[in-house]
Structures are given as C-alpha cells and as structure tokens.
Phi, psi and omega in degrees: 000104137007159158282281184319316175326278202296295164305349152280299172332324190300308206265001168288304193279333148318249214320332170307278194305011186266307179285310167340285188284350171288278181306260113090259200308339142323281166310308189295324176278340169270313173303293169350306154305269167021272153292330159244008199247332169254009185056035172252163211298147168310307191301324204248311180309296182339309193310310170310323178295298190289330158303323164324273156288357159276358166273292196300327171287331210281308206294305143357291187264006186257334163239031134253289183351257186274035231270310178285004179226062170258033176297299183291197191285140209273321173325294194280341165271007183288300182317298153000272213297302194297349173273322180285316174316311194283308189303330168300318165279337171320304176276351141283347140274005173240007139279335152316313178289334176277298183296011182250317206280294221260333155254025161056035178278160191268151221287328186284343143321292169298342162288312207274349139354275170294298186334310195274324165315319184267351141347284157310326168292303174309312179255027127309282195301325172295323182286298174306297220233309192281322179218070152261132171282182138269093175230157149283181165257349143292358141274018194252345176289318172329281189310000000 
C-alpha cells in the first residue's frame, strides 16, 4: 500500500469515526429520551434509536466517508449499508440483552458498551462490502 493509500484510510477512518460517533450520540441520547423522559422499555427504545440514527450515519458516510467510492449505484449501495446497518443492530441488541438480562449493568452502561463493539464490525462492512467499488485490475491496467 502505497503512502497516499495509507494516509487516505487515516483519513477515511477519521470521517468514519467523526460520523460514527455523530450517529453513536445520536442513537444514544435517543434511547435515553426514550427511556427516560417516555417510559419505554431499554430494549424497543434501542429499536427506535437506531431508526433514528441510521439516516444520519447512512447519509454522513455515503457523502464524506466513502464519498470516493460513489462509481456504483446509489441503491444498491443504500441496500448494502441497511443490511449492513442491521446485522450491526442485530448484534447490538443481543449484546444489550445480555448485558441488561445477565449482568444487570444499569442499561446506559450496557449501550455504550455495546455501541463501541459494534462499531469496528460496522465500518469493516462498510469499507469492505457497502461502498466497495467495483474494479478489476484489468480495468485498473487500462487506465
């Protein structure tokens, strides 16, 4: 990998964790209201949260993130990201449910927790599979 490579991933992964952490506080502050201001259950406020924070994460890396690798179809990759998007709440709600059922951690513990776990997993799938372009290297010879 190249230097110009390697300082754009730096500067890819800044922007992840910029928007990241946008949506992060976002989801987080919505559960929060959520549970305390509506009196809903931690678990289904998650749910509500992540509707919430998945427009802002999706828009955020689809135009600064990954903003250079827009060749393909803006569809397919918005299906991508929401697929990717879910097995990330998929697994943060079942690691919420374990830590709220089985060590009782007080539930705004236990988000943020899960919140930092499932991160790393999210922008792997994003980077790798929802907005990887698609070239060979024979058209990258081409060029």
């Amino acid at each position: 990998m190249s230097l110009a490579e390697r300082l754009s991933e730096r500067l890819r992964l800044m922007r992840f964790g910029i928007i990241g952490a946008a949506a992060a506080a976002i989801h987080y502050l919505t559960v929060v209201a959520l549970v305390e201001l509506a009196g809903v259950a931690p678990l289904h406020a998650n749910i509500g949260a992540f509707a919430v924070a998945f427009w802002c994460s999706y828009f955020g890396h689809r135009h600064w993130t990954f903003s250079d690798r827009r060749g393909g179809s803006a569809l397919a990759a918005f299906f991508k990201f929401l697929v990717t998007a879910l097995l990330g709440f998929l697994l943060n709600q079942w690691l919420f449910y374990l830590l709220l059922t089985y060590l009782r951690l007080p539930y705004f513990i236990s988000l943020a927790i899960v919140m930092v776990i499932v991160a790393t997993s999210t922008y792997l799938l994003s980077r790798l599979w929802a907005f990887r372009t698609e070239r060979t290297e024979h058209t990258e010879d081409l060029l």
